[in-house]
N, C-alpha and C positions, 0 to 999 in steps of 0.2 A: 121695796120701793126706794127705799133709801141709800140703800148701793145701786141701784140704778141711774140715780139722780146724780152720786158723786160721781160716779162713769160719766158722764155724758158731762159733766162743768170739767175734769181733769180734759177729757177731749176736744173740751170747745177754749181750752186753755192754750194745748200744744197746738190746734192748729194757725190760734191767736198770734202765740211767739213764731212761727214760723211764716206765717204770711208778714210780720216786723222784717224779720233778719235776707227778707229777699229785695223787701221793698230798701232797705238800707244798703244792700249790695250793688241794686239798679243806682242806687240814687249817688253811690261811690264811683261806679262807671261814668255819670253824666259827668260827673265832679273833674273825671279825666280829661274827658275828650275836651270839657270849658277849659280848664289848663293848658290842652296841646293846642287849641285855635286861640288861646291868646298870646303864647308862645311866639306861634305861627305870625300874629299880627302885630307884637315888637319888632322895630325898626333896627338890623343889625349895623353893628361899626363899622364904615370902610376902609379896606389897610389906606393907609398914606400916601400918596402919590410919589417916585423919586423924582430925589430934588436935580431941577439940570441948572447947571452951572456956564457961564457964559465962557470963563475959559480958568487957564489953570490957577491963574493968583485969587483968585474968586472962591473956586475951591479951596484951598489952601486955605485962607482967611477963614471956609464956615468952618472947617476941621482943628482944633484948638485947644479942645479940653481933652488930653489924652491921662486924666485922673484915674480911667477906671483899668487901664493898661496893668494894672498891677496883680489886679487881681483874675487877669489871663491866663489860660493854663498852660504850663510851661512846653516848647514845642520838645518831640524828643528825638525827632530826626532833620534836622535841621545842616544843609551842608552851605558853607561860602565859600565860594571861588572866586579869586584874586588874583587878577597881574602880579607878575613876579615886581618887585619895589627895585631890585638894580638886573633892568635885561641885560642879556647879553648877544642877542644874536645881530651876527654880522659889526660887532665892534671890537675894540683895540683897547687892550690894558698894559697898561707901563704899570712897573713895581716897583721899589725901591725900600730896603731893608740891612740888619744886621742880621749877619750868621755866625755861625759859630758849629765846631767841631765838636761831640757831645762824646765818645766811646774811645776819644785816645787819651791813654793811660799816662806818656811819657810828655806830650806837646800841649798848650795851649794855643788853639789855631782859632783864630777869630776873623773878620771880615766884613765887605761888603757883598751884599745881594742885588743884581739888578735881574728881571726880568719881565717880556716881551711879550704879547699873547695877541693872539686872534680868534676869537669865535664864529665858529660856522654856523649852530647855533646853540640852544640855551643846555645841551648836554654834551656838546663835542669841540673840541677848538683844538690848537697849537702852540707851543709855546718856546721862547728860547732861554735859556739860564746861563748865567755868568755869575759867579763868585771871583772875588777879588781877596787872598787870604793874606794873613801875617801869623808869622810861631814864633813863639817863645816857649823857653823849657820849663817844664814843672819842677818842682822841687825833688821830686822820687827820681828823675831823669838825673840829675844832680847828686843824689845821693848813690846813685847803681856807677857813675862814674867816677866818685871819689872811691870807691871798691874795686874799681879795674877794668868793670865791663865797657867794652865800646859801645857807646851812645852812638855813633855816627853813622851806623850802617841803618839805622832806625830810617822809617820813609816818611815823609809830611807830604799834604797837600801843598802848592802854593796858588794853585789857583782852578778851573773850573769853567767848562762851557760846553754847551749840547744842547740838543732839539729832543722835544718830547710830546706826545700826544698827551689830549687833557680829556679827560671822563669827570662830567659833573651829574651823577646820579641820585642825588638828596638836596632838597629844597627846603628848609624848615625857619621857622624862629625863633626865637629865646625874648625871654625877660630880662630887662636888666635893672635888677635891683626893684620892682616895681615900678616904675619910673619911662621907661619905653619899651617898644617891640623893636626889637633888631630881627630883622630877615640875617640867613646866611646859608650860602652854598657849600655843600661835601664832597672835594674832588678825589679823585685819582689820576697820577699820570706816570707816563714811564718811558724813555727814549735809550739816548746815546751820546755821546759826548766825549772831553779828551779830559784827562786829570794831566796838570802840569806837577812835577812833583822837585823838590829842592835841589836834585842833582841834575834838572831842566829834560827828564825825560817827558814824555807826551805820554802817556799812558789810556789807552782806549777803554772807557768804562760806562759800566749800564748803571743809571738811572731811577731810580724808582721814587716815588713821592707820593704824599697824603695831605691833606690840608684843608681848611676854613676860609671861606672871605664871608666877612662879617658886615654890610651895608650900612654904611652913614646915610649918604645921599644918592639918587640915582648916579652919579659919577664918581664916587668915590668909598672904597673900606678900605678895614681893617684887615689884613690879611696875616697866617699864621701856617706854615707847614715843615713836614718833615722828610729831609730826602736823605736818600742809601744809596750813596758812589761805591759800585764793586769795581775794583781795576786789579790788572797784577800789575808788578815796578821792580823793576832792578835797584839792588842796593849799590855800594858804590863797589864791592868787593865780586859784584856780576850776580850775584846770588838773585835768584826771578821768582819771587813771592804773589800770592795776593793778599792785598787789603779792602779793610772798608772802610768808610767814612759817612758817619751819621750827624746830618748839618742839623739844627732847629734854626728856622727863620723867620722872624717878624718882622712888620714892614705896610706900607700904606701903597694903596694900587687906587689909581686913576684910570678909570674908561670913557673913550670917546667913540666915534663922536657922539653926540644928544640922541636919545631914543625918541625918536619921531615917530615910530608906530604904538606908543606907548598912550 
């Protein structure tokens, strides 16, 4: 009888605990759904209305605290395009500069540079060049003559002028010193021309040149180039050689007129 009796209270125990742990399960579900319909009946936030502005300086005025700009992440494709700072198309540049003969051994040929241009436009133009030279002899020219060799049949420039086309295919800037942006063009050009040479021959000679102009203001730079006179010349004893002549020039170019489509 007595295991009977423990039989039957273990029994009337586990059905106890089990008839608990369902009524706590239902009562965890009700617990739910009260959460999601109070959820449901919280009043949500509405975005903000955009602000309209009556016109631009209105704008501008609410726009003002640009504090957090800093901490933007940095852009990594980001490209600016820019008008060229001195155009060129369809204007007229005068030059004006000193040159000088760089590659002869026996002369000191120095000078003036004037030069003429047109642009058709911002890569292609026209150009005329005139050198104006003076020589004097070097000291080694001097010394091969106190030796015996004749100095005289030797050939100098005296002077310089020809038409050449202009190739401007590099557009960049530089720093200078930190302190500004200077813009400046990279040409090329190349024509024909006559070399006047001391003994007053005319001598027909090709052209070639390389050069910088380095922008101050839209009418005015710096300019810098280097031209190669190939000519042949008769010496004074008939002899028909060629030479060459390697000028450096520097010098200050002005263009007109005023860039009105700028």
């Amino acid at each position: 009888m007595n295991r009977i009796k423990w039989i039957s209270l273990a029994t009337l125990m586990v059905l106890a605990a089990s008839h608990q742990a369902q009524a706590q399960d239902a009562d965890a579900d009700d617990l739910n759904v009260i959460e999601m319909e109070l959820e449901k009946s919280v009043p949500q936030p509405e975005a903000p209305a955009p602000t309209i502005y009556q016109d631009a300086s209105e704008r501008d005025n609410a726009i003002s605290d640009f504090s957090g700009l800093g901490s933007l992440a940095p852009f990594k494709e980001v490209s600016v395009i820019q008008k060229k700072f001195l155009p060129k198309t369809e204007r007229f540049q005068l030059f004006g500069g000193l040159t000088m003969v760089t590659n002869d051994p026996f002369f000191l040929t120095v000078g003036l540079a004037g030069k003429a241009s047109y642009f058709l436009n911002e890569s292609w133009g026209v150009e005329f060049n005139y050198f104006g030279l003076t020589t004097s002899e070097r000291q080694s020219t001097k010394e091969i003559r106190d030796l015996g060799v004749a100095t005289e049949n030797l050939v100098y420039p005296k002077s310089y002028y020809g038409l050449d086309a202009m190739w401007i295919p590099i557009y960049g800037k530089i720093s200078w010193i930190n302190q500004r942006i200077i813009p400046f063009d990279l040409y090329f050009s190349g024509g024909y021309g006559q070399t006047q040479t001391q003994s007053g021959e005319n001598a027909g000679t090709i052209h070639l040149a390389t050069g910088q102009i380095f922008a101050l203001t839209k009418a005015t730079a710096v300019r810098w180039d280097f031209s190669w006179n190939i000519f042949s010349a008769t010496d004074i004893e008939g002899n028909t050689s060629s030479f060459n002549n390697l000028f450096l020039t520097v010098g200050m170019s002005w263009f007109f007129p005023e860039a009105t489509y700028r």
